[in-house]
Backbone bond lengths (Angstrom), bond angles and torsions (degrees), N, CA, C in turn:
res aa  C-N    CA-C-N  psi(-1)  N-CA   C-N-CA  omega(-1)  CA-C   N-CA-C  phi
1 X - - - 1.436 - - 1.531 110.40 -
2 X 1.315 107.72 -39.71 1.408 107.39 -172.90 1.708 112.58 -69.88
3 X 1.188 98.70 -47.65 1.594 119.55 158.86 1.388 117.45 -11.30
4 X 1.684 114.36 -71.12 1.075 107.09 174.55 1.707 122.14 -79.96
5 X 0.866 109.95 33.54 1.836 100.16 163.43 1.561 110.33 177.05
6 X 1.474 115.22 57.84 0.971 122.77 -176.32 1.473 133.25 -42.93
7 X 1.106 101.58 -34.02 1.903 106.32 178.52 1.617 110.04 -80.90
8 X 1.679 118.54 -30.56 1.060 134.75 178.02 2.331 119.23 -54.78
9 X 1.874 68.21 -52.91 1.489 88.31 171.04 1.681 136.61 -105.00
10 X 1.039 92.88 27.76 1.217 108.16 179.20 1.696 125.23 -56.78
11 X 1.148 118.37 -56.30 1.483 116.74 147.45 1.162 118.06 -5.37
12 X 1.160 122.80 -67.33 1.357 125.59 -178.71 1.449 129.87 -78.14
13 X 1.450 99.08 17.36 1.939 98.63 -176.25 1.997 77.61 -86.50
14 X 1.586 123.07 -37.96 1.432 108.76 -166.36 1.773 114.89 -38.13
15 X 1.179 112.39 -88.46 1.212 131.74 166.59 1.940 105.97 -19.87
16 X 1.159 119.68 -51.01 1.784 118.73 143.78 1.018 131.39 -22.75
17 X 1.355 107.69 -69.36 1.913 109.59 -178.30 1.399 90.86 -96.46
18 X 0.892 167.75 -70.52 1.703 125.76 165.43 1.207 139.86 -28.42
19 X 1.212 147.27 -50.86 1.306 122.27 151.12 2.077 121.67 -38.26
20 X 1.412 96.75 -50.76 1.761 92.65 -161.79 1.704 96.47 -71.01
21 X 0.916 100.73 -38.17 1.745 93.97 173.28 1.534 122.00 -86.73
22 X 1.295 131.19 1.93 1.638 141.80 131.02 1.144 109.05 -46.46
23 X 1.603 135.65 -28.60 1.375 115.45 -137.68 1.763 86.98 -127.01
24 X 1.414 114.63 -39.57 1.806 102.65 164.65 1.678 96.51 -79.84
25 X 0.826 148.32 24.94 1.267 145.52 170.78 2.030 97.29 -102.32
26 X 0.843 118.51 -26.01 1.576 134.73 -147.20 1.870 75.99 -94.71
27 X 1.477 95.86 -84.53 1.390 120.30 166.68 1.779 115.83 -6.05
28 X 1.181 103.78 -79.13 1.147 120.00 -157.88 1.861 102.72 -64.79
29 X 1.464 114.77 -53.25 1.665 143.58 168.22 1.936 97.47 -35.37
30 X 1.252 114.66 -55.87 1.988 117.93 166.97 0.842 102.28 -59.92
31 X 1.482 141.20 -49.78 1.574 122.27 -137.92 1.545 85.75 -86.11
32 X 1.222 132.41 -62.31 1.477 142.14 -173.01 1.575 108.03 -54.95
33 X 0.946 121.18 -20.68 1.511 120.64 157.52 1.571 118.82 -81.12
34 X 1.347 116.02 -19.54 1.430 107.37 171.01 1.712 86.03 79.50
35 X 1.420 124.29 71.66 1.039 132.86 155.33 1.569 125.36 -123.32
36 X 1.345 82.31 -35.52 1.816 105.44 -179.50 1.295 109.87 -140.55
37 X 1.365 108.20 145.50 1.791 132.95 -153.48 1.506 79.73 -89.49
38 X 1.829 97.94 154.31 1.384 107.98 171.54 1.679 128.55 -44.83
39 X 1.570 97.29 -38.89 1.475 103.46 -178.68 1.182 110.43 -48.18
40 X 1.301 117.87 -30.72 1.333 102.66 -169.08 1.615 139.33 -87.16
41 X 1.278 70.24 0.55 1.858 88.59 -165.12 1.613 103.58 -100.03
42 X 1.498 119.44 8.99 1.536 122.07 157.79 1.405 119.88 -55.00
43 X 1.069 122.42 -31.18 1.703 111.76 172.91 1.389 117.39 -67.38
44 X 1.461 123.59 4.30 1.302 127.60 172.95 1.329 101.38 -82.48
45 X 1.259 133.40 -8.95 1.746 116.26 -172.11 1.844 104.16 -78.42
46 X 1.686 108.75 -43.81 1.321 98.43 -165.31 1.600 99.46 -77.33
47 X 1.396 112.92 -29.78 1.497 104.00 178.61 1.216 124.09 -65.69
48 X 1.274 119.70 -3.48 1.662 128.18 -154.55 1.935 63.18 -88.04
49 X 0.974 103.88 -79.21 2.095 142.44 -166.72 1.441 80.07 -19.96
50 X 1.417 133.54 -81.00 1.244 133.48 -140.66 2.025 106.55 -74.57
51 X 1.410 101.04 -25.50 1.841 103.21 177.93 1.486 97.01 -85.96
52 X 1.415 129.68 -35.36 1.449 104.13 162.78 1.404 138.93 -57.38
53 X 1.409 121.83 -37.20 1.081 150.22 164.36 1.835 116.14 -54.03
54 X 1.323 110.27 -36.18 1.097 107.71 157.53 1.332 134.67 -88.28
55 X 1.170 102.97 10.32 1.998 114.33 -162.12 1.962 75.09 -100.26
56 X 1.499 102.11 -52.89 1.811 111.99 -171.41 1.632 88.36 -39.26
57 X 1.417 119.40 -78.32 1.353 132.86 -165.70 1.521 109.42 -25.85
58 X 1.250 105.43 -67.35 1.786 124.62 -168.33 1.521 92.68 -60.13
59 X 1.632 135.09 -53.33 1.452 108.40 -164.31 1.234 111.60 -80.13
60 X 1.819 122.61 -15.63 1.688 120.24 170.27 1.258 107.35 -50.04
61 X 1.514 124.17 -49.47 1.405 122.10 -112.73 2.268 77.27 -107.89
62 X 1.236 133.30 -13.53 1.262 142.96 157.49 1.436 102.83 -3.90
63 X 1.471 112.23 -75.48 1.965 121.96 -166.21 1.450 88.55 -73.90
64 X 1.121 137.38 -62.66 1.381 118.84 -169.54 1.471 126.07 -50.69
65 X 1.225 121.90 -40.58 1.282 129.72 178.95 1.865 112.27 -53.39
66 X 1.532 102.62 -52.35 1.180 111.60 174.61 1.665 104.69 -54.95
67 X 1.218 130.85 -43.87 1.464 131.17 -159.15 1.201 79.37 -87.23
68 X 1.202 163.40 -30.90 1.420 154.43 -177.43 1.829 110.43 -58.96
69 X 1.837 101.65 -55.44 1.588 70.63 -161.68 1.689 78.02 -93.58
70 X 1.434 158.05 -23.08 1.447 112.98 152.04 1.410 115.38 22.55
71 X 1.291 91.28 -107.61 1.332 129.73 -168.92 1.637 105.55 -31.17
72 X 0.938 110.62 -42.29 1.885 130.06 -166.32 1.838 84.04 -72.11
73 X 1.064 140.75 -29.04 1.391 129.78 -142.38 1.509 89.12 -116.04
């Protein structure tokens, strides 16, 4: 969703890299407690991937947003 209209939707990459980085944050906080076995803590690679990727998104998408509501005004 965000995909298609990135400067539009931008707001919502926040709530994005908070959750995916809550969740290897979650991740990472068990494993180091000796709660959960390494295996398990593999779903942190794409989540690590996807909250970086949105941090990338949110600081590109900066000039556009501004030229967005511009434009709106």
């Amino acid at each position: 969703m965000i995909g298609s209209n990135p400067a539009r939707l931008r707001p919502l990459m926040i709530p994005a890299i908070l959750e995916k980085l809550g969740y290897v944050g979650t991740l990472i906080v068990m494993y180091l407690g000796a709660r959960i076995p390494a295996a398990d803590t593999q779903p942190v690679v794409p989540d690590l991937l996807l909250g970086v990727l949105f941090i990338v998104a949110f600081v590109r998408t900066r000039n556009a947003s501004w030229k967005a509501r511009l434009a709106a005004n």
